[in-house]
Backbone as a printed PyTorch tensor [residue, N CA C, xyz], in Angstrom:
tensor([[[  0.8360,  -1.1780,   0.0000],
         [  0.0000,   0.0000,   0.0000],
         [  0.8800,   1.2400,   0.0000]],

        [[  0.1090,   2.3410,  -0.9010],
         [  1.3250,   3.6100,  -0.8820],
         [  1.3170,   4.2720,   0.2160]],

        [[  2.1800,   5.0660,   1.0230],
         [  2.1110,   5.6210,   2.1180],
         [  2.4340,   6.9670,   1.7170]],

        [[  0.8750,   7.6430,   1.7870],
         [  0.3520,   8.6020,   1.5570],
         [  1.0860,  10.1690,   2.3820]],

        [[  1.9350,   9.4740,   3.4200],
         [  2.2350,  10.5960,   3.6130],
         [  3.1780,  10.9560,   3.4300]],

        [[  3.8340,  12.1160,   2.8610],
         [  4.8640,  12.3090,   1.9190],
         [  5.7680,  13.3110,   2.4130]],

        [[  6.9300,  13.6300,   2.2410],
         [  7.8230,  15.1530,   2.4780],
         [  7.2180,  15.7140,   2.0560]],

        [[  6.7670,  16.4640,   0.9880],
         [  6.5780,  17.6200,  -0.1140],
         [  5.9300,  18.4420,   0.8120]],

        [[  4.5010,  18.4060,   1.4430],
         [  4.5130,  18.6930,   2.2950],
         [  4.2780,  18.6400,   3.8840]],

        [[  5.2930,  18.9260,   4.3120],
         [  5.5070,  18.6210,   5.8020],
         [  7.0190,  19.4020,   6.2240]],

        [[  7.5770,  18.7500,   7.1030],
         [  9.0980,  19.1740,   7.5910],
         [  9.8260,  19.1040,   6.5270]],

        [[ 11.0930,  20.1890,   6.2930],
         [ 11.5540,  20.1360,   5.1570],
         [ 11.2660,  20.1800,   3.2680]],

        [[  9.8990,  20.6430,   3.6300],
         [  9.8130,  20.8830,   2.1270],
         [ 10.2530,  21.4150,   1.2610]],

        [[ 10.7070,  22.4900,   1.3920],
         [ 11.3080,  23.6920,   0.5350],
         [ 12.2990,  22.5570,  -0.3670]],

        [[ 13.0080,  21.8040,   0.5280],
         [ 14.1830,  21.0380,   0.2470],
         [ 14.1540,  19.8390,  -0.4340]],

        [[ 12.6610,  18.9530,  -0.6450],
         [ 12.3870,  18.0300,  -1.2710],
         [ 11.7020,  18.7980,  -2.9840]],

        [[ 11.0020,  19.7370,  -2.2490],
         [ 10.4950,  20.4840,  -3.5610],
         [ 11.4970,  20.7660,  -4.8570]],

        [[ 12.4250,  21.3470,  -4.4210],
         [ 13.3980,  21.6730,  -4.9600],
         [ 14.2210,  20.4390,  -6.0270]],

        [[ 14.4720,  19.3300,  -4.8860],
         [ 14.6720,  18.1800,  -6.4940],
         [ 13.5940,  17.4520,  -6.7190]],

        [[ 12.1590,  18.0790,  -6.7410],
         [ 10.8750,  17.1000,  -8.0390],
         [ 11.3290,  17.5030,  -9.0180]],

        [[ 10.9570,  16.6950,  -9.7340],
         [ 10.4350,  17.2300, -11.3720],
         [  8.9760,  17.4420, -11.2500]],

        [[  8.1570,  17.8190, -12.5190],
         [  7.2030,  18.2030, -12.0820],
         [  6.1250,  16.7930, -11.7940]],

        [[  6.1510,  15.4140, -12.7700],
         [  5.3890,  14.7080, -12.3470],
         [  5.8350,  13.9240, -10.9950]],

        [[  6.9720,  14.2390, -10.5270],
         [  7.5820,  13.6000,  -9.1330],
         [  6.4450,  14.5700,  -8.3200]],

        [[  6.6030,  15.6750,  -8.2720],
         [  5.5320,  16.9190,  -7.4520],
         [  4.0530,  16.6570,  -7.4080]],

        [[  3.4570,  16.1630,  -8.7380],
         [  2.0100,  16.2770,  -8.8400],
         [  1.9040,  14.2940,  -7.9590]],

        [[  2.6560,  13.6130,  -8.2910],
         [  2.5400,  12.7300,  -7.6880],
         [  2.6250,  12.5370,  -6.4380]],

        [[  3.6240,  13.4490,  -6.2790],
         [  3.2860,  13.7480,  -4.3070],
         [  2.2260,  14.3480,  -4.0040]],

        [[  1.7840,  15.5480,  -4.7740],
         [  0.6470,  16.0750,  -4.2010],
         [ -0.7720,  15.2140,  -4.4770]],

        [[ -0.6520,  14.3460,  -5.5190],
         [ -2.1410,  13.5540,  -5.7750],
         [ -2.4740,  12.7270,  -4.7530]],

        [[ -0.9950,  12.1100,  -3.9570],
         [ -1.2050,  10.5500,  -2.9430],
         [ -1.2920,  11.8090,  -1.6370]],

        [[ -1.2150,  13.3040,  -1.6720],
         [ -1.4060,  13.6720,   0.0570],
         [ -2.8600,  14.0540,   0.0420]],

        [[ -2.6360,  13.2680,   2.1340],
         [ -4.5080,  13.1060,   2.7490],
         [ -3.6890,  14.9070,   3.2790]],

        [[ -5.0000,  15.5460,   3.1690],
         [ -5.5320,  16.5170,   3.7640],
         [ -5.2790,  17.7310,   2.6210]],

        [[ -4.8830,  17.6710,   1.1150],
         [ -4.0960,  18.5040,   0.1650],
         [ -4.6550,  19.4560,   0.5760]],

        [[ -5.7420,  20.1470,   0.2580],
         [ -6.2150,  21.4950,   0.8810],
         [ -5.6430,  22.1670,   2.2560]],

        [[ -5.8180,  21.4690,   3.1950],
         [ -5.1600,  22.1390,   4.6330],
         [ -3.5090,  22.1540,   4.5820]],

        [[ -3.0800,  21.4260,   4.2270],
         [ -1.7220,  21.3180,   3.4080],
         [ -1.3270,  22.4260,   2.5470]],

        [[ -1.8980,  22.8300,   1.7820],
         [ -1.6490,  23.8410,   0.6530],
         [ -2.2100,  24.9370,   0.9270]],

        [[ -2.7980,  25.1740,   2.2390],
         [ -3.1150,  26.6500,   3.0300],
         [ -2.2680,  26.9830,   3.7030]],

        [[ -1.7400,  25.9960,   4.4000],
         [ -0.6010,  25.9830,   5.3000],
         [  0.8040,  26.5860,   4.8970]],

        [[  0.9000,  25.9310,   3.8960],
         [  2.3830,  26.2190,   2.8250],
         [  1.5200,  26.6760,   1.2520]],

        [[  1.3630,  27.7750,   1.1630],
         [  1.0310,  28.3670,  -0.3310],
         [  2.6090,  28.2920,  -0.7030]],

        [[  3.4290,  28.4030,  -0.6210],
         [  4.2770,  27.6040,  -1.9840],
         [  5.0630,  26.8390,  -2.4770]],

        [[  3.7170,  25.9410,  -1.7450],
         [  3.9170,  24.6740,  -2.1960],
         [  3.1970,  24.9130,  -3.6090]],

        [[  1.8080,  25.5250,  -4.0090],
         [  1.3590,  25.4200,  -4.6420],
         [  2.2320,  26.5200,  -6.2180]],

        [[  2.8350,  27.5350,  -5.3630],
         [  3.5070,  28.1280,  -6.2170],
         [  4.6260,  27.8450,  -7.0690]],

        [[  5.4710,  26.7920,  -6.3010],
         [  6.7570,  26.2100,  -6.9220],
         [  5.6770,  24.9470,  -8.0970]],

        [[  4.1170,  24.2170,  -7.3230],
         [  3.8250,  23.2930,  -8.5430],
         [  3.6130,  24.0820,  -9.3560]],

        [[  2.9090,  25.3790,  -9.9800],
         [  3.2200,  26.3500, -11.0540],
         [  4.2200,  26.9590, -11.4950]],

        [[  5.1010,  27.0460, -10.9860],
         [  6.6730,  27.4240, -11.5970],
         [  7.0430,  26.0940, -12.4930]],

        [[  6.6740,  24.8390, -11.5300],
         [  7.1450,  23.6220, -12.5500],
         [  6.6930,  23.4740, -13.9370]],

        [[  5.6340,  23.5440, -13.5390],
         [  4.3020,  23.1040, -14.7780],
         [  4.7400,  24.2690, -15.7990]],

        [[  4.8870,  25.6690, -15.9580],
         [  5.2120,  26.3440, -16.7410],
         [  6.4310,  25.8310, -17.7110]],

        [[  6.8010,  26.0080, -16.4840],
         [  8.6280,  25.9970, -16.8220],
         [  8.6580,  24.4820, -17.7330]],

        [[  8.0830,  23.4260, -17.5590],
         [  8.1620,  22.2060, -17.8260],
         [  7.3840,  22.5080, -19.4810]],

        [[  6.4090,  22.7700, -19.3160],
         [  5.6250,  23.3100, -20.4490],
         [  6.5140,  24.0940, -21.6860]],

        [[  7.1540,  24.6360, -21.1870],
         [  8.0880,  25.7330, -22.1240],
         [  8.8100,  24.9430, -22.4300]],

        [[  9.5060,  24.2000, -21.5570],
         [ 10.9590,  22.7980, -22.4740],
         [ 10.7000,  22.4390, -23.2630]],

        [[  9.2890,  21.7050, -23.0770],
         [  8.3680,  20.7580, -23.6570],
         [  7.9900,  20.6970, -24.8000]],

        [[  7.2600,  22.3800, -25.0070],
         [  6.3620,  22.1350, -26.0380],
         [  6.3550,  23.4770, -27.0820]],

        [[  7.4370,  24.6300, -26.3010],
         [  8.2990,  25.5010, -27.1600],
         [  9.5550,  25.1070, -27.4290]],

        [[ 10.5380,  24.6100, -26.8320],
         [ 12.4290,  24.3270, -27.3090],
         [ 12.1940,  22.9830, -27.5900]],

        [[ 10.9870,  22.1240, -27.1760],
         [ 11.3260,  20.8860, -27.9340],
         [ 11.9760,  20.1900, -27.2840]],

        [[ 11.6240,  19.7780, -25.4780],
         [ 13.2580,  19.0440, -25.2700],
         [ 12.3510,  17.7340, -24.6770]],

        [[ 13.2340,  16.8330, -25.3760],
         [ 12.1960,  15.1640, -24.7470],
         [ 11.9510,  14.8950, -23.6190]],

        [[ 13.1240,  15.3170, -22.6080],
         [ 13.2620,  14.9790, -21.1790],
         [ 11.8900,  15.6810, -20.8800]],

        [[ 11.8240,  16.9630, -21.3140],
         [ 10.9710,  17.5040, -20.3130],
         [  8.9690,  17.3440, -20.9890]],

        [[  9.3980,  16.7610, -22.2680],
         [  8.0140,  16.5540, -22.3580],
         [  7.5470,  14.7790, -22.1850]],

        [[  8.6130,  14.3760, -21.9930],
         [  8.5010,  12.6570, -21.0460],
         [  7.5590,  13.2980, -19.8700]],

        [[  7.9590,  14.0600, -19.0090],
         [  7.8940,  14.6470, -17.8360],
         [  6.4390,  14.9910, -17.7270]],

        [[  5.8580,  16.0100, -18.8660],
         [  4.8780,  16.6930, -18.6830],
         [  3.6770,  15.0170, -19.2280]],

        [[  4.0410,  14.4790, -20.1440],
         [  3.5700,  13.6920, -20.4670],
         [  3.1070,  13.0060, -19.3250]],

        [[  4.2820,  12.7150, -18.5810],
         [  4.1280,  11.0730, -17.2560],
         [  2.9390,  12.2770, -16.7470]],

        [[  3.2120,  13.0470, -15.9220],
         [  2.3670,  14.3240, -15.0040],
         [  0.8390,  13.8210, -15.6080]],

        [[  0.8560,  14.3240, -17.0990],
         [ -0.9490,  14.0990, -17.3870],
         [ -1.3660,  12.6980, -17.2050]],

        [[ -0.0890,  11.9100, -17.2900],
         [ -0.6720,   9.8450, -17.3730],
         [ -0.7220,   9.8450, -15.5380]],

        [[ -0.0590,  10.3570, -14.7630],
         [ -0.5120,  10.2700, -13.3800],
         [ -1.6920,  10.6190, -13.1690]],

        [[ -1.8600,  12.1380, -13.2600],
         [ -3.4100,  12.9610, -13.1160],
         [ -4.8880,  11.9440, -13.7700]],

        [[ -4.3920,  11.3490, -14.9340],
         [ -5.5340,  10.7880, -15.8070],
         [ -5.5530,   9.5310, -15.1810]],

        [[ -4.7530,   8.8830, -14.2450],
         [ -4.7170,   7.2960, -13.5170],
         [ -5.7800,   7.7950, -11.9210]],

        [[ -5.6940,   9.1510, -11.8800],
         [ -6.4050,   9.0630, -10.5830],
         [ -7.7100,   8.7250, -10.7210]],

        [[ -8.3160,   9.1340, -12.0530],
         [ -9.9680,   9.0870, -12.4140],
         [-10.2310,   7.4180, -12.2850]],

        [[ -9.2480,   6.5210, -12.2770],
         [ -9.7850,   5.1330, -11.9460],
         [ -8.6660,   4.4120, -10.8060]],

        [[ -8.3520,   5.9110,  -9.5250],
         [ -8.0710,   5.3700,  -8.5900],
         [ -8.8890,   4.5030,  -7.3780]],

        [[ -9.0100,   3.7290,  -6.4770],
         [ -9.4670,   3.2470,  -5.7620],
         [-10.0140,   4.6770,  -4.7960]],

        [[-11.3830,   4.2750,  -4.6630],
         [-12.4090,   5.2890,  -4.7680],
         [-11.9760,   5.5150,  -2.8120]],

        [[-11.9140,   5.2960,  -2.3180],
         [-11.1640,   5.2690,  -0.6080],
         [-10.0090,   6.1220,  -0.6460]],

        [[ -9.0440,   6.0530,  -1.6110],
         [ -7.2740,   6.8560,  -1.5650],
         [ -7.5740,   8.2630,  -1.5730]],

        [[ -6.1540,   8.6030,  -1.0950],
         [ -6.5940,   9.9610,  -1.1150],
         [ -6.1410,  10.5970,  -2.7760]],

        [[ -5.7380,   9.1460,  -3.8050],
         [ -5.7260,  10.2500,  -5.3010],
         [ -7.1590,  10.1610,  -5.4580]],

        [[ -7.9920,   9.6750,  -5.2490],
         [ -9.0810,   9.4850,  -5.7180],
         [ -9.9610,  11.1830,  -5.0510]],

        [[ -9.7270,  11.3080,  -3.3400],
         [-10.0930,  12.3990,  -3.1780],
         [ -9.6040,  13.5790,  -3.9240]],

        [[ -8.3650,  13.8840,  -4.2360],
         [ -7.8560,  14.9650,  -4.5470],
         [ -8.0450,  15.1250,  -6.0510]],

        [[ -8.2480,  13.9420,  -6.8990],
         [ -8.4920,  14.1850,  -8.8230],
         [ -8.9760,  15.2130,  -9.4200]],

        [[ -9.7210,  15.9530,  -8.3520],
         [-10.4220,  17.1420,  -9.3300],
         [-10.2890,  18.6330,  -8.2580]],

        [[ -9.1400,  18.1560,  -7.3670],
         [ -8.7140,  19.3470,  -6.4940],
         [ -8.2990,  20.7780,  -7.4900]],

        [[ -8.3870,  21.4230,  -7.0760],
         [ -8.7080,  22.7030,  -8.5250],
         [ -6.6230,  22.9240,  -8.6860]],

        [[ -6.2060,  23.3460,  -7.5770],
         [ -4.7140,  22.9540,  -8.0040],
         [ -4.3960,  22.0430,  -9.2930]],

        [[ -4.7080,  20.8070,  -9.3630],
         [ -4.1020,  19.7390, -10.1530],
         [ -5.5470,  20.1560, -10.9310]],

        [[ -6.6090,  20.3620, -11.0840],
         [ -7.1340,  20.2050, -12.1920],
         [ -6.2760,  21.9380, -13.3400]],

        [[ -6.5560,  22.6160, -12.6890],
         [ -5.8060,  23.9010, -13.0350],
         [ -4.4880,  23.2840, -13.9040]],

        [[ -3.4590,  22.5720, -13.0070],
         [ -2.0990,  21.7080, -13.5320],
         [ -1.9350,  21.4340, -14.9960]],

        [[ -3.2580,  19.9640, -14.9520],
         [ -3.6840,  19.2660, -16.0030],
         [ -4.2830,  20.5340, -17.1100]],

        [[ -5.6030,  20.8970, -16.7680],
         [ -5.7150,  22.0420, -17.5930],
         [ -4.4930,  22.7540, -18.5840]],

        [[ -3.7520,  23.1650, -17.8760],
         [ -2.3980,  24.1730, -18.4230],
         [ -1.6110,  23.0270, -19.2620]],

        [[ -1.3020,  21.8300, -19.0220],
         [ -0.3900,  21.2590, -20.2720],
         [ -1.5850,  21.1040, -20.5670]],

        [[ -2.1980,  20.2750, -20.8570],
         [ -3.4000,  19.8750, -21.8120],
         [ -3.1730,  21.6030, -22.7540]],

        [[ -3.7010,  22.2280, -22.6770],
         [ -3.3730,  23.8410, -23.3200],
         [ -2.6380,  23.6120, -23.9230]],

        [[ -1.0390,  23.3820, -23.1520],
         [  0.0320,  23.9290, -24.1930],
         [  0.2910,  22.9980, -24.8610]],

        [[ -0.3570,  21.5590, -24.5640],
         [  0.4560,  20.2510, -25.4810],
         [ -0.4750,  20.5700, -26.7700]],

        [[ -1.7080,  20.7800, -26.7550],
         [ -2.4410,  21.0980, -27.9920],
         [ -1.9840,  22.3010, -28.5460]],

        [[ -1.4680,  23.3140, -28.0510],
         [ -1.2460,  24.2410, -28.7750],
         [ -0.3570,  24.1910, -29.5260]],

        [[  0.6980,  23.1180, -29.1850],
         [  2.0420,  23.1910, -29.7540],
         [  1.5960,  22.0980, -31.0860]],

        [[  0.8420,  21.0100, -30.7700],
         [  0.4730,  20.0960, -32.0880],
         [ -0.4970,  20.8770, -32.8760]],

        [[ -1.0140,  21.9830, -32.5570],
         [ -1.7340,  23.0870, -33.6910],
         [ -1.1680,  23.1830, -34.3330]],

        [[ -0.0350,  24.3200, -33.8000],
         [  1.2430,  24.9700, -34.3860],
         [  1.7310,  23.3670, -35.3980]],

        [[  2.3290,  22.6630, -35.4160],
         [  2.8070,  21.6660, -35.7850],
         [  1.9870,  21.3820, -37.3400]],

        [[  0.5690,  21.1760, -36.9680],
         [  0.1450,  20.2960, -37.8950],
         [ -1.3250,  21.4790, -38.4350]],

        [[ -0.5880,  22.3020, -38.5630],
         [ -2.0580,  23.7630, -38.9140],
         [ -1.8870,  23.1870, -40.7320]],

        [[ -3.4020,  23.1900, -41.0600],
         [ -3.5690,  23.0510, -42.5930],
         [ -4.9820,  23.6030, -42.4780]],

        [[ -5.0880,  24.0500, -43.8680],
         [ -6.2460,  25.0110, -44.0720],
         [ -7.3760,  24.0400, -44.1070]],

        [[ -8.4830,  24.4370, -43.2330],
         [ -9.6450,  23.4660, -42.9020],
         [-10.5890,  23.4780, -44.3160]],

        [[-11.3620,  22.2430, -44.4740],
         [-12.0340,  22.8380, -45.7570],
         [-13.6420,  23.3150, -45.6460]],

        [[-14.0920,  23.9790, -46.2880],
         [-15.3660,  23.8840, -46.2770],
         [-16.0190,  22.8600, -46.6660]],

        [[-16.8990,  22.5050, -45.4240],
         [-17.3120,  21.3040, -45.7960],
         [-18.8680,  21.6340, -46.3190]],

        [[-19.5730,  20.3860, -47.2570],
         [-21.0220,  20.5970, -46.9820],
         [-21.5300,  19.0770, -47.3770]],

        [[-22.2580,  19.1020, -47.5220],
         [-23.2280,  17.8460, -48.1910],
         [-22.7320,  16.9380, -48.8360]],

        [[-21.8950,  17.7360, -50.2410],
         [-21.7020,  16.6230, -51.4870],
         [-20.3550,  16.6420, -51.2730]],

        [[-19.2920,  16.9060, -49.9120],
         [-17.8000,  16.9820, -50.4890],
         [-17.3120,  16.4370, -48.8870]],

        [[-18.6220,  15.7280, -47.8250],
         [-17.9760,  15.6200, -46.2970],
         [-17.2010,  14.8530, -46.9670]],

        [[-17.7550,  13.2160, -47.1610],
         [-17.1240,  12.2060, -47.4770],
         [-15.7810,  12.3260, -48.1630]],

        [[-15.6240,  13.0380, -49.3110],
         [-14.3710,  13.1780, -49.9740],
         [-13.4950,  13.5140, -48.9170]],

        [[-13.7570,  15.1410, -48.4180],
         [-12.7910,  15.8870, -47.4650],
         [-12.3720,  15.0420, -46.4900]],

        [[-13.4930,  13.9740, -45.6020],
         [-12.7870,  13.3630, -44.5290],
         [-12.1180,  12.2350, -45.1470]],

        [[-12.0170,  11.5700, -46.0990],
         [-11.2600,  10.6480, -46.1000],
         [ -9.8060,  11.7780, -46.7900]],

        [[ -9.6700,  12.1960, -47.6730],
         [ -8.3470,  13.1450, -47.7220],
         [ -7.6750,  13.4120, -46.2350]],

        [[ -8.6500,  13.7580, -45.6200],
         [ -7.8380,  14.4200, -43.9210],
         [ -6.8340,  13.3930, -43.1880]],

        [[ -8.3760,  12.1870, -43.7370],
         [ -7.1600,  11.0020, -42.8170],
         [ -6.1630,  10.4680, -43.6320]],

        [[ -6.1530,  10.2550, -44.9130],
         [ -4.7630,   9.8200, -45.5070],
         [ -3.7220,  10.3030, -45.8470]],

        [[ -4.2010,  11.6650, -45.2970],
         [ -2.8860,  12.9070, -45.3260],
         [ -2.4620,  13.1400, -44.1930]],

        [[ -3.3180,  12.4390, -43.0000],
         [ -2.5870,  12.8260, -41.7670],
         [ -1.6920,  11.8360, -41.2190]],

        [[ -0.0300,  11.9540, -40.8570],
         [  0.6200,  11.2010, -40.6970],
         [  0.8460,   9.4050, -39.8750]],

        [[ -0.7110,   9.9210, -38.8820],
         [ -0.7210,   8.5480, -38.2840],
         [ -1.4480,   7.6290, -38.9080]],

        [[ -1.7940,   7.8710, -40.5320],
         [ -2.5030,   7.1520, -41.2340],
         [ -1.6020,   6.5010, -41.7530]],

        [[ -0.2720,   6.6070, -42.0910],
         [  0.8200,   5.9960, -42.5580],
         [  1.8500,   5.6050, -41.7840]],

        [[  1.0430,   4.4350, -40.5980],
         [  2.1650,   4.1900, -39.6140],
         [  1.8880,   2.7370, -39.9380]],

        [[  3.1500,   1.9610, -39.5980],
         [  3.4290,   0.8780, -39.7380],
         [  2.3450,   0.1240, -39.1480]],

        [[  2.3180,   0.0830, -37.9150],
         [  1.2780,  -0.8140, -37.4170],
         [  0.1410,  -1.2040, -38.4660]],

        [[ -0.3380,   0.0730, -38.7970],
         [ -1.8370,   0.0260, -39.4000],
         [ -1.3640,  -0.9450, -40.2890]],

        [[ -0.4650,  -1.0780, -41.5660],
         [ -0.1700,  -1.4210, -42.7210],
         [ -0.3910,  -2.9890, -42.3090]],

        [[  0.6190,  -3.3330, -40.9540],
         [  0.4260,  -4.7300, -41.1080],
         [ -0.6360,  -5.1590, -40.1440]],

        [[ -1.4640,  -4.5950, -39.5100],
         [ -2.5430,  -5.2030, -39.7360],
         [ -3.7760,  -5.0590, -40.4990]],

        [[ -3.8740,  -4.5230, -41.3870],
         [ -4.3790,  -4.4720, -43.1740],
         [ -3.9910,  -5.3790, -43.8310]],

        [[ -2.2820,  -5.9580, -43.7710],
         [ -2.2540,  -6.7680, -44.6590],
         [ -1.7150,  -8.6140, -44.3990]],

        [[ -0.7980,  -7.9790, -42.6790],
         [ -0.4270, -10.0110, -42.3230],
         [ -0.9940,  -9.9030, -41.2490]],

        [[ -1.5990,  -9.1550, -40.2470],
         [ -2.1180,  -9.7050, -39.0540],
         [ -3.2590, -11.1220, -39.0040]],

        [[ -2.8610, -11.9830, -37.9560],
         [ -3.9300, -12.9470, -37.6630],
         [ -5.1870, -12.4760, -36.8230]],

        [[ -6.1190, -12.9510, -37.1810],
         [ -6.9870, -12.9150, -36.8860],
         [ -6.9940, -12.4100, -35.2090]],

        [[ -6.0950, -13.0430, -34.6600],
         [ -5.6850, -13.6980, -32.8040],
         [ -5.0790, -11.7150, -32.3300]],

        [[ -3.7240, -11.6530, -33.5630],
         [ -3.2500, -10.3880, -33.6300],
         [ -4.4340,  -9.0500, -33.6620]],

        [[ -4.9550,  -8.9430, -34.5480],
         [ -6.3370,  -7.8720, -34.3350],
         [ -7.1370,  -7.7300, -33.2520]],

        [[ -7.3120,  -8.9410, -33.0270],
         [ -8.3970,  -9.1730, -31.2040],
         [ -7.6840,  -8.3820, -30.5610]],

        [[ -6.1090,  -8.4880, -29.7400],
         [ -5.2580,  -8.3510, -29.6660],
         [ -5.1650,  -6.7780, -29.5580]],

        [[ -4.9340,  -6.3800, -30.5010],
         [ -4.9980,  -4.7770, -30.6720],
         [ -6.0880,  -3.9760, -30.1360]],

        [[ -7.0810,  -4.6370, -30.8110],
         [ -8.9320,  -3.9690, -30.4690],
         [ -8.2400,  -3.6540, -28.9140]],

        [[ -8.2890,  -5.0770, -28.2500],
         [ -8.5690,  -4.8690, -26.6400],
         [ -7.0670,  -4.0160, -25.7070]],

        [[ -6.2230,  -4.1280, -26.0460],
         [ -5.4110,  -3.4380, -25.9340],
         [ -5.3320,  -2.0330, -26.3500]],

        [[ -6.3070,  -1.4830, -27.0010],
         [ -6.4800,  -0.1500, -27.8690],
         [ -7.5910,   0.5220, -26.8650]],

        [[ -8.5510,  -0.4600, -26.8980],
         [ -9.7530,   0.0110, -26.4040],
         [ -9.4700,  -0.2480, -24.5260]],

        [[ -8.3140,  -0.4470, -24.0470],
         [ -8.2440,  -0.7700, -23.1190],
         [ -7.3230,   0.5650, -22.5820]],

        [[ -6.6020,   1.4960, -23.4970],
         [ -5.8940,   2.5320, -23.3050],
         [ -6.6000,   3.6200, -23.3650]],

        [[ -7.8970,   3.4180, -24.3090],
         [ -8.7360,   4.3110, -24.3450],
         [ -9.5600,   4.8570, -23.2160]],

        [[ -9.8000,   3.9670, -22.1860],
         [-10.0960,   4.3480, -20.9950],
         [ -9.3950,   4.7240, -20.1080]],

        [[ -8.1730,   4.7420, -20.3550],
         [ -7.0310,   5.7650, -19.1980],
         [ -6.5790,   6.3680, -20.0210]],

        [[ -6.8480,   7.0100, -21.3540],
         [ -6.0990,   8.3450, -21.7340],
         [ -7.2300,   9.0350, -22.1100]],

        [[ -8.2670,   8.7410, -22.3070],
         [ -9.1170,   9.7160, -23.1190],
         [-10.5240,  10.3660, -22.6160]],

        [[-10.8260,  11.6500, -21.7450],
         [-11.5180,  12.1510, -21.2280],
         [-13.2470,  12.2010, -21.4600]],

        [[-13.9440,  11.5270, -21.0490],
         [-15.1810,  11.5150, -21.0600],
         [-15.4690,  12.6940, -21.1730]],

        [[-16.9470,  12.8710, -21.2430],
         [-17.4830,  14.3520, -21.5330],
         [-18.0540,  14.8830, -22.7890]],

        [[-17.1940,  14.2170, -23.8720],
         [-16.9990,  14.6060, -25.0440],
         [-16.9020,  16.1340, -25.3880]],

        [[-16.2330,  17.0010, -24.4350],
         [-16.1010,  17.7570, -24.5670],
         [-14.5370,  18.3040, -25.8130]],

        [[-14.0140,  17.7550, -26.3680],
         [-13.0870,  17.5060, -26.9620],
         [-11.9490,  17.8810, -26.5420]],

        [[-11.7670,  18.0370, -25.0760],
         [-10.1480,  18.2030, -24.6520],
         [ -9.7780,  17.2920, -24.4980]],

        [[ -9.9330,  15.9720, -24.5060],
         [ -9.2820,  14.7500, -24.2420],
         [ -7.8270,  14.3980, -25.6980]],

        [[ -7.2270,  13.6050, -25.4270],
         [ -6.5490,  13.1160, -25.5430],
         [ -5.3910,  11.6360, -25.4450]],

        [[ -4.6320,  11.4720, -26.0350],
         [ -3.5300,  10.4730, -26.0200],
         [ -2.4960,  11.1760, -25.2060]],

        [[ -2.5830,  10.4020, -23.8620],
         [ -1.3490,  10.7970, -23.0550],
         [  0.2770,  10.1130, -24.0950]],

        [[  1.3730,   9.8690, -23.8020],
         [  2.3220,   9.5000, -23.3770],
         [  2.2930,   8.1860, -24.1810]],

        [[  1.7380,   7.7290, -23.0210],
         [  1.5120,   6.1190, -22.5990],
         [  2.0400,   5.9750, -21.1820]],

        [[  2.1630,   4.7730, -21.2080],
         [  2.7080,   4.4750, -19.5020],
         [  3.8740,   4.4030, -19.8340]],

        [[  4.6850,   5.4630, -18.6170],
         [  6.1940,   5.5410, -18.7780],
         [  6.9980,   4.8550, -18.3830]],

        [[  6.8760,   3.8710, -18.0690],
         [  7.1950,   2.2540, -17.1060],
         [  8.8380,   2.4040, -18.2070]]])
């Protein structure tokens, strides 16, 4: 069992704070019982997790640096593991603590903003007689339409292999991708194991 109670905050924080990274931080703060009275106590605690998250954000997803978007990545695959934490823990209490939802919020932002920037093409007008055309163009022009996987299972996967995928696909789909249908969801990472 994890033992929820952590340095980050308590005695000596300033000093543990100092070497997180940022998903080392949000992971301390997701497993602490009492986060609110905790984070009244020590406001900056909450200030250094926004210095991270920025700062991590900017490596990330303006200079481009892997380390630090591994980082921001693991951070959203932690935050998105609490929504099917054991409903008793204290990640389960804290998942939608406005701190960490605020957190999540802000990369979620900048990770889309930066794959805007990345992959901006002029949208088409769509109508009646041209959806069908336009959406299939979108997807065979968009790069994850030409990834290996797909190819071979289109053309040698077994039968056993496809099952295989489905449930393994549809099994990631429920820890990366945000109900609501509000369309901020996403493909974390993956698990950074």
């Amino acid at each position: 069992m994890r033992n929820t109670d952590n340095g980050v905050i308590g005695s000596d924080q300033t000093a543990v704070m100092a070497r997180l990274a940022l998903d080392e931080l949000i992971d301390q703060l997701l497993h602490s019982n009492a986060l609110s009275l905790k984070l009244t106590a020590n406001p900056l605690v909450a200030d250094r997790a926004w210095h991270l998250t920025e700062n991590t954000c900017i490596r990330a997803f303006s200079a481009d640096d892997p380390q630090a978007k591994k980082r921001a990545h693991h951070a959203l695959f932690i935050l998105y593991q609490s929504w099917l934490a054991d409903p008793l823990s204290p990640a389960a209490a804290n998942q939608f603590h406005p701190l960490l939802s605020g957190i999540r919020n802000y990369i979620e932002s900048e990770w889309l903003r930066a794959e805007s920037k990345r992959f901006h093409h002029q949208r088409p007008m769509l109508n009646a007689g041209n959806i069908v055309d336009e959406l299939r163009a979108l997807c065979q022009q968009h790069p994850a339409s030409h990834h290996p996987l797909f190819d071979f299972l289109a053309s040698e996967a077994s039968a056993a292999q496809i099952d295989y995928f489905f449930k393994s696909d549809s099994a990631l789909n429920l820890l990366f991708l945000r109900s609501g249908g509000d369309g901020a969801g996403g493909l974390a990472a993956g698990n950074p194991r």
